[in-house]
Residue frames as qw, qx, qy, qz and C-alpha x, y, z in Angstrom:
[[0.066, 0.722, -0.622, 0.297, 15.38, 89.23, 129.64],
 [0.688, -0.147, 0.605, -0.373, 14.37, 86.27, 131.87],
 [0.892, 0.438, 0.111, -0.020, 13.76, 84.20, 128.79],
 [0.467, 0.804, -0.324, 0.175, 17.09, 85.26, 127.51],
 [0.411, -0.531, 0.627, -0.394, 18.61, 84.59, 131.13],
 [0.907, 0.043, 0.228, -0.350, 16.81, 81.06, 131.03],
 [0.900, 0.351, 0.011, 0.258, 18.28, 79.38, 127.45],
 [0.549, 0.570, -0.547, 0.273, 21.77, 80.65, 128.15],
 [0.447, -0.492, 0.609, -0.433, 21.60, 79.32, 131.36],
 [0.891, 0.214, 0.353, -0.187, 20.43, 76.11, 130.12],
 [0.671, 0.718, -0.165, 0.088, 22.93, 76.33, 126.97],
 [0.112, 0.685, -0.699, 0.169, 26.09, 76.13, 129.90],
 [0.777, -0.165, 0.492, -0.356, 24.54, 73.60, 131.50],
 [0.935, 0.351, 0.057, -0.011, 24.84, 71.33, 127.99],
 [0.534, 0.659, -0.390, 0.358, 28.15, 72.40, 127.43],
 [0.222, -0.605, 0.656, -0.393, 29.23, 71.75, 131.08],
 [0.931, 0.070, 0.253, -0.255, 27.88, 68.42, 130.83],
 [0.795, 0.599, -0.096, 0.035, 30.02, 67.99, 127.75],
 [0.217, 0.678, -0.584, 0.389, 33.08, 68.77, 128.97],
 [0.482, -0.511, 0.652, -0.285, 32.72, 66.88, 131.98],
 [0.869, 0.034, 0.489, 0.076, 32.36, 63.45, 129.63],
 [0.441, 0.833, -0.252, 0.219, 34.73, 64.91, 127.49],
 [0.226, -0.763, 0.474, -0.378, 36.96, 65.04, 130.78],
 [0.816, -0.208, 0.460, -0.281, 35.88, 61.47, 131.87],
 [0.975, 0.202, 0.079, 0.043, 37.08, 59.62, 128.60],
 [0.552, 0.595, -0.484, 0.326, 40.89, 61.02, 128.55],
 [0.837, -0.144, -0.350, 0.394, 43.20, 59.33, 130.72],
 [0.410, 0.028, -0.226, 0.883, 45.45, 62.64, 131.36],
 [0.309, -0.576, -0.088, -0.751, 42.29, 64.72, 132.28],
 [0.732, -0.585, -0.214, -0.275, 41.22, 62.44, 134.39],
 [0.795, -0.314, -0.344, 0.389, 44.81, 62.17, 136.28],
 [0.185, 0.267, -0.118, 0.938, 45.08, 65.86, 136.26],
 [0.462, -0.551, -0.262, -0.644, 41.72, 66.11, 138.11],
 [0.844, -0.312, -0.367, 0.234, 43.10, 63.96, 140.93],
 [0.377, 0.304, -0.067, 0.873, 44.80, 67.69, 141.70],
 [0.138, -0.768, -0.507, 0.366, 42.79, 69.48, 144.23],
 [0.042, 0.676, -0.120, -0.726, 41.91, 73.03, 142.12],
 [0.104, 0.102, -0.628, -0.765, 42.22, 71.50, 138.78],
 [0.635, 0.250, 0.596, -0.423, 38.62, 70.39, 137.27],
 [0.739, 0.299, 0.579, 0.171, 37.37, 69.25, 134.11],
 [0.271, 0.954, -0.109, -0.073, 37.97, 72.80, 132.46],
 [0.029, -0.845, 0.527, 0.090, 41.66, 73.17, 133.28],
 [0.765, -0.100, 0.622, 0.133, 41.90, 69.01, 133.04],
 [0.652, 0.624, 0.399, 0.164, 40.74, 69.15, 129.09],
 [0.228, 0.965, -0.102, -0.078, 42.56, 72.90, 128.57],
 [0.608, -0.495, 0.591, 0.191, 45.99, 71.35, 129.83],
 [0.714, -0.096, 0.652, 0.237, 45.41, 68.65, 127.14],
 [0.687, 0.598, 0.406, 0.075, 44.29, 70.44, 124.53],
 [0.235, 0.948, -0.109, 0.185, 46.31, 73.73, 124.22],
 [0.476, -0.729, 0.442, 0.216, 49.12, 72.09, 126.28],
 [0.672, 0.463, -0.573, -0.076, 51.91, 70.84, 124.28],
 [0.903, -0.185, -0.388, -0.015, 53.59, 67.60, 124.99],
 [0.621, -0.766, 0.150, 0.072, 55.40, 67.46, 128.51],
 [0.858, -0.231, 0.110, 0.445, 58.65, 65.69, 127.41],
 [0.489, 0.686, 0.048, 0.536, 59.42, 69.16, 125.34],
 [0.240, -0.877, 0.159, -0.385, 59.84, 70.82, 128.63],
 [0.672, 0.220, -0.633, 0.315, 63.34, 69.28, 130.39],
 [0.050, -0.139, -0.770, 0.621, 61.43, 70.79, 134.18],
 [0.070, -0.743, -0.646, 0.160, 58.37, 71.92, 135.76],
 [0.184, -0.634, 0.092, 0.746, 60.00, 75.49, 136.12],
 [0.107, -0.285, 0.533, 0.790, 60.11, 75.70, 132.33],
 [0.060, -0.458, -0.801, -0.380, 56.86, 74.23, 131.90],
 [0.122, -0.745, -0.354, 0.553, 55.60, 77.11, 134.56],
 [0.064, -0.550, 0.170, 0.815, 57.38, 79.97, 132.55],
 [0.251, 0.372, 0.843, 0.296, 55.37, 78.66, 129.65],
 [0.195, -0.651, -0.731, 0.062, 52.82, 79.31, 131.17],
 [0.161, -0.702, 0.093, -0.688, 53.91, 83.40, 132.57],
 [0.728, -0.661, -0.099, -0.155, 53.59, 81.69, 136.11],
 [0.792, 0.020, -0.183, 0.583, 57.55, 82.48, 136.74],
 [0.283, -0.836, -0.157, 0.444, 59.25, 85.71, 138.19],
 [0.699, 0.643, -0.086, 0.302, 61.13, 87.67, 135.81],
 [0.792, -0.434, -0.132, 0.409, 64.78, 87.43, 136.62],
 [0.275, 0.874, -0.228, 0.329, 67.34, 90.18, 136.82],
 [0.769, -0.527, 0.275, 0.238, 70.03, 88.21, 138.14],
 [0.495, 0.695, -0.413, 0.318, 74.00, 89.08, 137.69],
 [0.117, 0.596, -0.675, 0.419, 77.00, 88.31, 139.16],
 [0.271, -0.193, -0.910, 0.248, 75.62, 85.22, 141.65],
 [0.097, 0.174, 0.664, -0.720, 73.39, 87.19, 143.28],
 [0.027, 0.470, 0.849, 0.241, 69.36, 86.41, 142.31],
 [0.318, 0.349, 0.362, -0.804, 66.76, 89.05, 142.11],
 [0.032, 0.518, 0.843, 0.143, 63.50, 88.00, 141.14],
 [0.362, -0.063, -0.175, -0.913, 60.66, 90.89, 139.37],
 [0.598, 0.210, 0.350, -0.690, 57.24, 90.76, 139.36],
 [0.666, 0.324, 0.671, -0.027, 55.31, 87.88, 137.37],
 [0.184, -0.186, 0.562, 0.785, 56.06, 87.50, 133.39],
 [0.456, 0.602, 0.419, -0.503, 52.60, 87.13, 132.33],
 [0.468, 0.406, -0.488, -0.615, 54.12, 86.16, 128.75],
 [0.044, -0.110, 0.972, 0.202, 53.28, 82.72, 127.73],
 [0.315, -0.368, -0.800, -0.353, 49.65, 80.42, 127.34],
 [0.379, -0.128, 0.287, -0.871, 47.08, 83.05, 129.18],
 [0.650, -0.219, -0.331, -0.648, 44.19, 80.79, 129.16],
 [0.778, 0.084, -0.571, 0.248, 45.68, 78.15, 131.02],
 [0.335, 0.300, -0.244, 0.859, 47.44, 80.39, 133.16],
 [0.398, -0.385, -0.014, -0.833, 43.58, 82.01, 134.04],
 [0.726, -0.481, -0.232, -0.433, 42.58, 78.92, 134.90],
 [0.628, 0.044, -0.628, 0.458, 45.49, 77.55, 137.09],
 [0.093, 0.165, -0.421, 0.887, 44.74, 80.79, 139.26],
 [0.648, -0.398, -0.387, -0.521, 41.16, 80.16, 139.07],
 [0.801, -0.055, -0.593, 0.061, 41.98, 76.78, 140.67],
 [0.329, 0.258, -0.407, 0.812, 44.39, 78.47, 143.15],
 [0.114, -0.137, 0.353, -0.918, 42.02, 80.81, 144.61],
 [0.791, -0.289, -0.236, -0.484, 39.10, 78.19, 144.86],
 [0.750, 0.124, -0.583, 0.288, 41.82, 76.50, 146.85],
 [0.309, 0.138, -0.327, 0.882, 42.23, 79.79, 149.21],
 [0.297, -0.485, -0.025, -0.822, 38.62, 80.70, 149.76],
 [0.526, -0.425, 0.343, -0.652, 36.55, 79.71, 152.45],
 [0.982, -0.077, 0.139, -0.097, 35.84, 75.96, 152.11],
 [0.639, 0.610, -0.442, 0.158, 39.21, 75.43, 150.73],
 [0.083, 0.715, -0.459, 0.520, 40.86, 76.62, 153.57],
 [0.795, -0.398, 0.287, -0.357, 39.64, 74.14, 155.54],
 [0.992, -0.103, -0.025, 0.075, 41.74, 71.45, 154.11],
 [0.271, 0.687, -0.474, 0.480, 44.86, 73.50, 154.19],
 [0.747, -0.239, -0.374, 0.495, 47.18, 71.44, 156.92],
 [0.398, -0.833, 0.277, 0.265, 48.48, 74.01, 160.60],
 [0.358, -0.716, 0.494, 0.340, 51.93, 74.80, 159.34],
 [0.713, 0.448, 0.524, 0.130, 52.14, 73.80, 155.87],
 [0.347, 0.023, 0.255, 0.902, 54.53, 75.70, 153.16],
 [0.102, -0.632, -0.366, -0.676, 50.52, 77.09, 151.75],
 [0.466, -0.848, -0.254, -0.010, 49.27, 78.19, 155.61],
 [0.412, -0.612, -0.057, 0.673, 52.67, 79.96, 156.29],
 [0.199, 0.260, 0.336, 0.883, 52.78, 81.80, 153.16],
 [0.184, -0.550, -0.658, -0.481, 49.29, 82.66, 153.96],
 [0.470, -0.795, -0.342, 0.174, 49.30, 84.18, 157.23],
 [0.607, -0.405, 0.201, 0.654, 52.58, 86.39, 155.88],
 [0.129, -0.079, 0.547, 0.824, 51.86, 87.35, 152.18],
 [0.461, 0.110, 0.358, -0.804, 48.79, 88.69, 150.72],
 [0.749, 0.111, 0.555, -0.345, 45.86, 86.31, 148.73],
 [0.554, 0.789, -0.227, -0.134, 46.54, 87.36, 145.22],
 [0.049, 0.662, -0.748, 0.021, 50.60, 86.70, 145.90],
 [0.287, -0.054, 0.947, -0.135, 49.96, 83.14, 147.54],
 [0.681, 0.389, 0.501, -0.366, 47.51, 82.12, 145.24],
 [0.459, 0.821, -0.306, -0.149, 49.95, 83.06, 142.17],
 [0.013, -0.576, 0.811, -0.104, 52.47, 80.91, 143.80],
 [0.736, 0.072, 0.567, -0.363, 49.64, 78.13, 144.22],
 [0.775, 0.586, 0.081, -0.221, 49.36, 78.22, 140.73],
 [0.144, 0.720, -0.675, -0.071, 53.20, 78.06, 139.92],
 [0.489, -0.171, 0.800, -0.304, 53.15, 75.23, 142.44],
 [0.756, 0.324, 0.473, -0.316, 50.24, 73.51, 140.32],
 [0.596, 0.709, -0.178, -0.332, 51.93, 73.94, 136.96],
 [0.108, 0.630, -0.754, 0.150, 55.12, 72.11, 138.27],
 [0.447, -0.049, 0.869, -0.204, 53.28, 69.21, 139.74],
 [0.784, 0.538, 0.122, -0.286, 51.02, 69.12, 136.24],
 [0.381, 0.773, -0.498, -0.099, 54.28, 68.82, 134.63],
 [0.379, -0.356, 0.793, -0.316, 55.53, 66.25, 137.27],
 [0.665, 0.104, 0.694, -0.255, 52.31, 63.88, 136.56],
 [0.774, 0.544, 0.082, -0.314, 52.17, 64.04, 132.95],
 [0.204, 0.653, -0.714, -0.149, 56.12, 63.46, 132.51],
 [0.266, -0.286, 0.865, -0.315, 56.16, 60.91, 135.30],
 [0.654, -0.197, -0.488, -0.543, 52.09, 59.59, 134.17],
 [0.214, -0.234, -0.754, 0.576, 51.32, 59.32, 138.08],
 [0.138, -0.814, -0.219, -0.520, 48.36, 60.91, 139.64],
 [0.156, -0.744, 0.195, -0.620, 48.38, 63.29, 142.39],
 [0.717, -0.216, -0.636, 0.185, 50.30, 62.53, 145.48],
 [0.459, -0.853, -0.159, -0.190, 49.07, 64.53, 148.41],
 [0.519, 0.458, -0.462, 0.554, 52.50, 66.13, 150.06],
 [0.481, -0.522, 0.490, -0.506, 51.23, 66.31, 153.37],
 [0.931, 0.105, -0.139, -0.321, 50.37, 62.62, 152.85],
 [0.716, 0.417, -0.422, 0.368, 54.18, 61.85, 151.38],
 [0.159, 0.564, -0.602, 0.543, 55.75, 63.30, 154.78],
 [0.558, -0.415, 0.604, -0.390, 53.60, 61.13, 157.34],
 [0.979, 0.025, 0.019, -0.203, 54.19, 58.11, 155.65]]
């Protein structure tokens, strides 16, 4: 078992290697990694299994792609928003929340700005909910940088400058 334990330990290791110079020679991995939460996984998964940004005419539509939208049951003007659709590109999806909730645990939390949109959700809603909305958040600014081909531009950043 130990032996066994060993060479697939040693087998992710090669393949995590790979992927990270895999990650290093595309241009849009490497300006989707400039994303606190994304890494070389969700950089490369983006490019491969996403399709091309300009098919999507927002971020919102590139989210609901994705399942990372509310499902609506709105009539007459007045909005009500369901529970998460959970139809669209699941792998992607797994890892945006991955990202999310490596954003929310313990070292994360440390770069989370006092009074920020993610620290008041967070002290109101539970981890699961604001981490689901992290990810929304991330799909819409993945959409942003690949329409826009910008990297990541820190929004606490954008309001003290």
């Amino acid at each position: 078992m130990l032996a066994q334990i060993a060479e697939k330990t040693t087998r992710i290791a090669e393949r995590n290697t790979k992927l990270k110079v895999l990650a290093s020679q595309s241009d849009r991995a490497r300006r989707l990694q400039t994303m606190p939460g994304v890494g070389p996984l969700t950089a490369v998964a983006v490019e491969a299994f996403g399709p091309d940004m300009a098919q999507f005419k927002t971020g919102r539509n590139f989210a609901a792609w994705l399942g990372l939208v509310p499902r609506q049951h709105s009539s007459g003007g007045k909005e009500r928003l369901g529970r998460m659709t959970k139809a669209g590109q699941a792998d992607i999806r797994r890892l945006l929340i991955i990202g999310a909730m490596s954003r929310l645990n313990w070292l994360g939390q440390r770069t989370i700005t006092e009074g920020s949109w993610l620290s008041r959700m967070l002290a109101r809603k539970p981890r699961m909910l604001v981490a689901i909305a992290l990810a929304n958040k991330m799909a819409r600014q993945i959409w942003a940088m690949l329409a826009k081909n910008e990297d990541y531009r820190d929004p606490a950043m954008a309001v003290v400058a």
